[in-house]
C-alpha positions as CSV (number, residue, x, y, z in Angstrom):
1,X,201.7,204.2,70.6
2,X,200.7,205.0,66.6
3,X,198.6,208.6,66.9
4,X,196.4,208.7,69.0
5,X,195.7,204.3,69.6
6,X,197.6,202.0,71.6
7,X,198.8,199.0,69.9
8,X,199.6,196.0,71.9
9,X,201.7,193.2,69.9
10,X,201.1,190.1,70.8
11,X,203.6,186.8,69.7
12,X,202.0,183.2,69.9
13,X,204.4,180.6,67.8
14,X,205.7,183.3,65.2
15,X,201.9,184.9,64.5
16,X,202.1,188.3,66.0
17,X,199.0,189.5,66.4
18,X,198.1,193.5,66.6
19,X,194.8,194.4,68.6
20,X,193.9,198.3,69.2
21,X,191.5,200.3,68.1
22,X,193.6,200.6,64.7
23,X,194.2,197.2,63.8
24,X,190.6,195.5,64.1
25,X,193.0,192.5,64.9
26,X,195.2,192.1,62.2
27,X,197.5,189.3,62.4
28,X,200.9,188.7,60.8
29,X,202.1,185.3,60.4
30,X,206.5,185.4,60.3
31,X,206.5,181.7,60.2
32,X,206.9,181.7,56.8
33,X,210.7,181.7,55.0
34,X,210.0,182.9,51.9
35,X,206.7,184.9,52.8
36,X,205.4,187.6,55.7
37,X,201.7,187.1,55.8
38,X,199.4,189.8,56.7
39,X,195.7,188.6,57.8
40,X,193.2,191.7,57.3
41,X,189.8,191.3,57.8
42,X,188.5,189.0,54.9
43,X,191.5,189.4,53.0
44,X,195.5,187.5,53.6
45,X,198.2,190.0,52.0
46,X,201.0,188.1,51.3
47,X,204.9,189.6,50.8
48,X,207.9,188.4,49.9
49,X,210.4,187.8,53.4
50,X,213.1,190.5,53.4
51,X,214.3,189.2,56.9
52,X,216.6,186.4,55.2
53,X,218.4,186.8,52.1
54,X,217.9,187.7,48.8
55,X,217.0,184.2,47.5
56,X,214.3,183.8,50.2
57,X,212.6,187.2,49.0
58,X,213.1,186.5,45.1
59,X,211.5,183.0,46.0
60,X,208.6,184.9,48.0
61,X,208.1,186.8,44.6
62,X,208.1,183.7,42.4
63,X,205.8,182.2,44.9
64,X,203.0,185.0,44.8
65,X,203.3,185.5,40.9
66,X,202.9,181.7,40.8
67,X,200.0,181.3,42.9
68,X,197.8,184.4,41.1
69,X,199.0,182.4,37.8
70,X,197.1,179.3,38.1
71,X,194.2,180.9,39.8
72,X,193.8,183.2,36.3
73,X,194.4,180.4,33.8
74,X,192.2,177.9,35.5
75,X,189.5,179.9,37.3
76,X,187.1,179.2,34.3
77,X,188.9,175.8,32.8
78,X,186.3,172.8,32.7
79,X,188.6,169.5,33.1
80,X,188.8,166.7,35.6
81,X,192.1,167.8,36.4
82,X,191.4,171.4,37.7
83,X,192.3,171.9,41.4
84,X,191.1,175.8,41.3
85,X,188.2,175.0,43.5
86,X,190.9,173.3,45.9
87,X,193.2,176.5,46.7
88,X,192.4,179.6,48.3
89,X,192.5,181.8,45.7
90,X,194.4,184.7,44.4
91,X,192.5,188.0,43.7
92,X,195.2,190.0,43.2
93,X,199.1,190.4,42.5
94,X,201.6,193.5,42.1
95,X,204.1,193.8,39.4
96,X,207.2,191.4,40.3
97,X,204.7,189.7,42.6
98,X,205.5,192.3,45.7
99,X,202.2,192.1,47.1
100,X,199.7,189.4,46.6
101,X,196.4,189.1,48.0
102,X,194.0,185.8,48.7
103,X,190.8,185.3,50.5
104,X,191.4,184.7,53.9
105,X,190.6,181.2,55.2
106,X,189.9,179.6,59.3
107,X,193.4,177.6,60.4
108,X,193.0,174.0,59.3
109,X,193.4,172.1,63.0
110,X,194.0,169.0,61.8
111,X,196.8,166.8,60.7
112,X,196.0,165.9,56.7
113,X,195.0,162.7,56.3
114,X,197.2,160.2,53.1
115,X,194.2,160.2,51.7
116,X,194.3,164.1,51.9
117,X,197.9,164.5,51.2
118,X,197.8,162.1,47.9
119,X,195.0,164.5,46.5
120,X,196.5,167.9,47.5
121,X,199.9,166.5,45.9
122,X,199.7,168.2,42.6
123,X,199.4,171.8,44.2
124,X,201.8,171.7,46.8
125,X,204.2,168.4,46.7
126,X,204.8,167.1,50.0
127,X,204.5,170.7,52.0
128,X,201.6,168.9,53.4
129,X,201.5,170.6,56.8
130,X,198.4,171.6,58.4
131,X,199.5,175.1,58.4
132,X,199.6,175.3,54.3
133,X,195.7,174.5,54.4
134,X,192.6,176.1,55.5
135,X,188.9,176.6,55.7
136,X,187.0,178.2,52.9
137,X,183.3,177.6,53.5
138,X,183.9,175.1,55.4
139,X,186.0,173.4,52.5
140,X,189.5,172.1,53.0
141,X,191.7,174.6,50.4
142,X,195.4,174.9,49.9
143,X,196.8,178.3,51.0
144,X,200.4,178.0,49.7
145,X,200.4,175.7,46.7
146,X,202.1,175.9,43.0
């Protein structure tokens, strides 16, 4: 109970979910080693994972200044090489990279494809599972790349 709303916490394969009247369905993802992430309306909130040790959360940091890095220096950056339109980008990150914040994409269902995984290779290496990718417009983006 939080005030006056009930809030029922729900666990399907480490995404806890939160419905109530409070939570419009929030969902947080503890799947990740490095990163808690927070799903908020149209927004993902991203922060560092405190449950591990300190190098997991320093890395979580690293990770969210990263990401809001190359979404700055190549949002506007006209070359063939630019994968900004490929990654769901980064609209906001705290100081030391405490809090970052990314549109929220739909869960990409499928397994990549080599063909998929060979392009994608410069943003995230071989974390090619289908749980680092998602659904912006209806176009395949990298959520945890850099």
């Amino acid at each position: 109970m939080v005030g006056l709303y009930t809030v029922l916490p729900i666990v399907k394969n480490g995404v806890r979910e939160v419905r109530g009247q409070i939570s419009n369905g929030m969902k947080i993802d503890l799947k990740g080693i490095t990163r808690i992430v927070f799903l908020v309306g149209k927004y993902a909130i991203k922060i560092p994972n405190f449950k591990y040790d300190h190098d997991h959360f320093l890395q979580g940091c690293v990770a969210n200044w990263s990401e809001r890095k190359y979404c700055k220096n190549f949002k506007n950056a006209k070359y063939d090489g630019n994968m900004y339109e490929w990654v769901a980008p980064s609209l906001f990150c705290s100081w030391f990279g405490l809090i970052q914040v990314q549109k929220r994409c739909e869960p990409y269902l499928k397994n990549l494809t080599e063909q998929e995984k060979e392009f994608y290779k410069p943003l995230c290496g071989t974390d090619n599972k289908k749980e680092n990718f998602g659904l912006l417009k209806g176009k395949l983006v990298c959520l945890d790349y850099v």
